[in-house]
N, C-alpha and C positions, 0 to 999 in steps of 0.2 A: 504494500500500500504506500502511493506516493501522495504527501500531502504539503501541500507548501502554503504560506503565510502571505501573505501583502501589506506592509505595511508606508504609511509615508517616513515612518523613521524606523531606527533599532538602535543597540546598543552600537556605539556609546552612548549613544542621548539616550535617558532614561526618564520615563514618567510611566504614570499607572499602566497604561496601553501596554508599553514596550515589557515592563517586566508582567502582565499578564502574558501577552503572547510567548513571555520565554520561560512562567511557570508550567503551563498550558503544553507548551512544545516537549517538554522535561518528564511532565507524568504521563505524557501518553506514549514516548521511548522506554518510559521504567514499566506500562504496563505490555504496551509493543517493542521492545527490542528489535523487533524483524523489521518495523516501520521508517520507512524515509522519511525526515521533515525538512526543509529548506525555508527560510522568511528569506523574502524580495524587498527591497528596501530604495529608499535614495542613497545615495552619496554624502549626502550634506548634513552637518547638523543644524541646530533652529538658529543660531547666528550667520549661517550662511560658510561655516568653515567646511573645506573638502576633506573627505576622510579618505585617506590614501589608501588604506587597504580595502580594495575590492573584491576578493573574495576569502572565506574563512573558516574552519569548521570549530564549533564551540561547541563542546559536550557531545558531541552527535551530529548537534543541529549545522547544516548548512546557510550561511550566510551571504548573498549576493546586493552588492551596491552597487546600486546602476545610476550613472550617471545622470545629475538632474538639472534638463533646459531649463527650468524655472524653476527658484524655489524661493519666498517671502512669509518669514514668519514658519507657520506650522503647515502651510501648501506647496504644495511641491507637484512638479512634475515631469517624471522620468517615460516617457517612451520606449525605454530601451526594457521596461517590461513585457512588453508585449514578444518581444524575441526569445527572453528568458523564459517563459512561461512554453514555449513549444517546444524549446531546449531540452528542460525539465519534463513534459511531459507529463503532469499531476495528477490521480485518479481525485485528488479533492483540492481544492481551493478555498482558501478561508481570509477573505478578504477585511482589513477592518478602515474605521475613518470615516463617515459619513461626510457629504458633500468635498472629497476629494476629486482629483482626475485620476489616477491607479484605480479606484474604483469599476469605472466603467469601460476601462483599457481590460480591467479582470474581466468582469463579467459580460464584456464582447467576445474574450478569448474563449470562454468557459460554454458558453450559447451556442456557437460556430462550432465548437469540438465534442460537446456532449459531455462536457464536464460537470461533475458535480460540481457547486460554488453554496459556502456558507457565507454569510455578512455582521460581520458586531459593526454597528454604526459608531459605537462609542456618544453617544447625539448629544449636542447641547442646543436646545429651543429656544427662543425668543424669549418664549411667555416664559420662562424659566430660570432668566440669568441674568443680572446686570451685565449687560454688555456695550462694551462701547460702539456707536454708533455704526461706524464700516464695519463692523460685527453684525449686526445686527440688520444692516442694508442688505450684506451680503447671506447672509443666512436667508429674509425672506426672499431674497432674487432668486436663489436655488432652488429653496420649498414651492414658490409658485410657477416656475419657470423650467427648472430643471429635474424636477423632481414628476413623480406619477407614479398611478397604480401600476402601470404596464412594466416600469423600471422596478419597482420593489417584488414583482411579483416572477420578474424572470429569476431571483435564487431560489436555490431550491430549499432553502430555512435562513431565519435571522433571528440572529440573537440579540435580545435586549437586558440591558443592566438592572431594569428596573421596570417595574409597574406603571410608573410616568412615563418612562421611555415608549414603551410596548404601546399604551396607549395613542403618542403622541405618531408615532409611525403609523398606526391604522387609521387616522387622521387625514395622514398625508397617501393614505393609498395600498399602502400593507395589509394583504389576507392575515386576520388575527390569527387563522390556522398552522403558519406559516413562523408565527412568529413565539420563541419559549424566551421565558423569563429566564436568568440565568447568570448569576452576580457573577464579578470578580473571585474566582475561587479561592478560599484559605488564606490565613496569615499566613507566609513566611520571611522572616525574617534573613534565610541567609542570601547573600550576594551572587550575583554571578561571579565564577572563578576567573579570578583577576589574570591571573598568570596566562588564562586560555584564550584572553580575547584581545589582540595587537593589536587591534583599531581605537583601544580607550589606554590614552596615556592619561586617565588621569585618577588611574589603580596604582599601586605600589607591585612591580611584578614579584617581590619577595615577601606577599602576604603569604600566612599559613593558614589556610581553610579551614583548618582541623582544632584551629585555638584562636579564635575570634581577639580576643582582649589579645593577642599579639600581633595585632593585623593593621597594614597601613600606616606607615608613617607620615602619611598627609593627613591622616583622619585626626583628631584634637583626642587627646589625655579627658577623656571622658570620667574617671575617676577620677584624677588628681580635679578636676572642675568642679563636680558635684559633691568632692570630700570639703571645697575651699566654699561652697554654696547653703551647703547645708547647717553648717556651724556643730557647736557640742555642746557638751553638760554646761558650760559657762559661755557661750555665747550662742542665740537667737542664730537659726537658719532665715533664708531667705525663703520668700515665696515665689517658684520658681513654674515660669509658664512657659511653653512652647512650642513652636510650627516647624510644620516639616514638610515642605512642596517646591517647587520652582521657586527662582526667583523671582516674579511676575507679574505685572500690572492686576491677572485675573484671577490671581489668588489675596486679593486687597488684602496685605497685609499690612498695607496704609492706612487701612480703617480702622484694622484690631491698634495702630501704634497712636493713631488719635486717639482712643478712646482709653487707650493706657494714661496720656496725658492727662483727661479731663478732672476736675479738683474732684476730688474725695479719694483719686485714685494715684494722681501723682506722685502725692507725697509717702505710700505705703511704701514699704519694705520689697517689695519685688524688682525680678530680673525677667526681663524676655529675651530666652534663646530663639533666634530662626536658624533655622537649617535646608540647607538643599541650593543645587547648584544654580548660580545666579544668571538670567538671560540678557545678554544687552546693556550688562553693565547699570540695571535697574537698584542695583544693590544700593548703588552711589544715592540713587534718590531716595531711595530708605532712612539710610543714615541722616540724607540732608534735611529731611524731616522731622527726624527723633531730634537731631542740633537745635533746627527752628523749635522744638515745642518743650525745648528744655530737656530732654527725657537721655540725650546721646548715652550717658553713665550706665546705663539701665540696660540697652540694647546692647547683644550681642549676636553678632553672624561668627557661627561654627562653621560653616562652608558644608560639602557638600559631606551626606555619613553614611555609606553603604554594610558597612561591617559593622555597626555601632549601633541600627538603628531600635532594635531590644533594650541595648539597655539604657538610649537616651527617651526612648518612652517611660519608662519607669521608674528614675528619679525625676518625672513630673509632678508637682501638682496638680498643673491645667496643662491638659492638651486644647488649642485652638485651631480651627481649620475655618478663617473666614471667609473663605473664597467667595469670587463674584459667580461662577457657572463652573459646576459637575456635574459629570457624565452617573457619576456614583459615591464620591467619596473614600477611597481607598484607607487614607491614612487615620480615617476617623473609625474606618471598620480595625484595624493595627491599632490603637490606640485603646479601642471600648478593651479589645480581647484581653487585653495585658491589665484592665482594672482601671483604667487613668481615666478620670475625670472628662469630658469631653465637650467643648461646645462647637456645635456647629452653625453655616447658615442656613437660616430657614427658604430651602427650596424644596422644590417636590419631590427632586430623586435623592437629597440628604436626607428627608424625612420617614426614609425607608431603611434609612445605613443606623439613624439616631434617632431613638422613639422620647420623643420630648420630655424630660420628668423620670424618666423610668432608666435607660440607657446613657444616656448624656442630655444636654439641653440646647434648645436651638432658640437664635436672635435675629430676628428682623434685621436683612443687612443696610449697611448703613443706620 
């Protein structure tokens, strides 16, 4: 069984998408053995850098980056899919990204050959997100314009994140028959094996897989932080909050650091850890924010923590995930499992990840 992935990125860029489709890739080799899997990819990461190595085999999994005519932000588009995929030869296709061009480069290929082809949209909605305006233009130009029942109805099943999701695609055209609910599988916490994948220098190649707390010398002394955070018998710990996503305009963590500032909250006793790797250099305008509202001393950027990320959920207090638009919530599902505190924003497809009151608690963003 030959089964290949599509995606508009892979590792080394990493976000919820990329490490589903490589946990997903991982347990269906430990249950098939026998089974082929290859993910199709672009070339580029979301800054726009070339990733030189174009092809790679990690754990198994085959990895092809194909060279991308255009790529802005999280769109991209590679042509040279369309080659790779007759190359490969696929008995299944598993396509993800909603309103991509790889999408329907797949599922022309898939049509044409009698390919099976699945779809995770990964979807983020209108009605569903603060999103900034070319977001949100370009969202309904696709849903009213390029979008239809005839397109969703040529795969032959889609998978949706969520109950909002599911909904929101029969909306737009999707046989509900067609389409199973079907979250983000499992916590895991371990990383991709650094040493196996020469397209991300921004691993330590003499991490030890096998003993985490000795892993990565770029990742931060996670101990010595939260022994110098927490305090002792004779001095008061901090109260210690933290995010863990991109660095990114649409994870507003601009909102969560205004509202750290507002008086009653100012002047407490806490620290705000973020974590995760920064896009575009946004990080800058974080900090110059926390300066402006007084709060700089307060803020810290860990950088990015793949080997870490267990045990820096658990000396939280508050986990915060204020994001402007998800597909699911990943980090707040990693955070409820581990006991830690959680708030999320109140949208449709967090309010499936965080039962308000009961699991963690959700705020009207902004």
């Amino acid at each position: 069984m030959k089964i290949v992935h599509v995606a508009p990125f892979f590792y080394p860029v990493e976000g919820g998408m990329e490490r589903h489709i490589y946990y997903l890739s991982k347990e269906i080799l430990r249950r098939h053995p026998e089974y082929s899997i290859s993910i199709v990819t672009c070339d580029r990461k979301h800054n726009g850098e070339v990733i030189a190595q174009k092809h790679e085999v990690l754990e198994g999994i085959e990895i092809y980056r194909e060279k991308a005519l255009l790529q802005k932000s999280f769109i991209t588009y590679f042509p040279g899919l369309r080659k790779r995929l007759e190359e490969l030869n696929p008995d299944i296709i598993h396509v993800h990204a909603y309103r991509h061009p790889h999408v329907k480069i797949a599922l022309n290929y898939a049509n044409k050959h009698g390919k099976k082809i699945i779809f995770t949209p990964f979807a983020i909605f209108t009605n569903s997100a603060e999103l900034p305006f070319k977001n949100r233009l370009y969202y309904t130009f696709y849903d009213k314009f390029l979008s239809s029942k005839k397109f969703f109805n040529k795969f032959n099943g889609i998978i949706a994140l969520t109950h909002f999701e599911k909904d929101a695609l029969v909306k737009l055209g999707a046989d509900a028959a067609k389409v199973s609910v079907i979250p983000c599988g499992g916590c895991s916490f371990t990383p991709i094996k650094a040493d196996l994948c020469k397209a991300d220098n921004n691993f330590d190649s003499n991490c030890d897989n096998n003993n985490p707390k000795n892993n990565c010398s770029k990742e931060p002394d996670l101990d010595k932080l939260f022994k110098g955070l927490k305090g002792n018998k004779s001095q008061k710990g901090k109260f210690i909050i933290g995010s863990l996503s991109r660095i990114h305009p649409s994870k507003g963590l601009d909102t969560l650091i205004r509202a750290l500032a507002e008086p009653g909250l100012k002047d407490l006793d806490w620290v705000y850890l973020i974590v995760g790797p920064d896009s575009n250099n946004y990080l800058n305008t974080l900090l110059a924010l926390a300066n402006s509202l007084g709060i700089l001393d307060k803020v810290v950027y860990l950088g990015a923590i793949n080997y870490k990320k267990k045990e820096f959920f658990e000396n939280l207090d508050l986990f915060v995930s204020p994001s402007k638009a998800e597909a699911l919530g990943m980090t707040l599902v990693e955070a409820q499992s581990l006991g830690v505190v959680s708030i999320g924003s109140d949208f449709p497809a967090v309010r499936e990840v965080v039962l308000d009151g009961k699991t963690g608690f959700l705020v009207k963003f902004g």
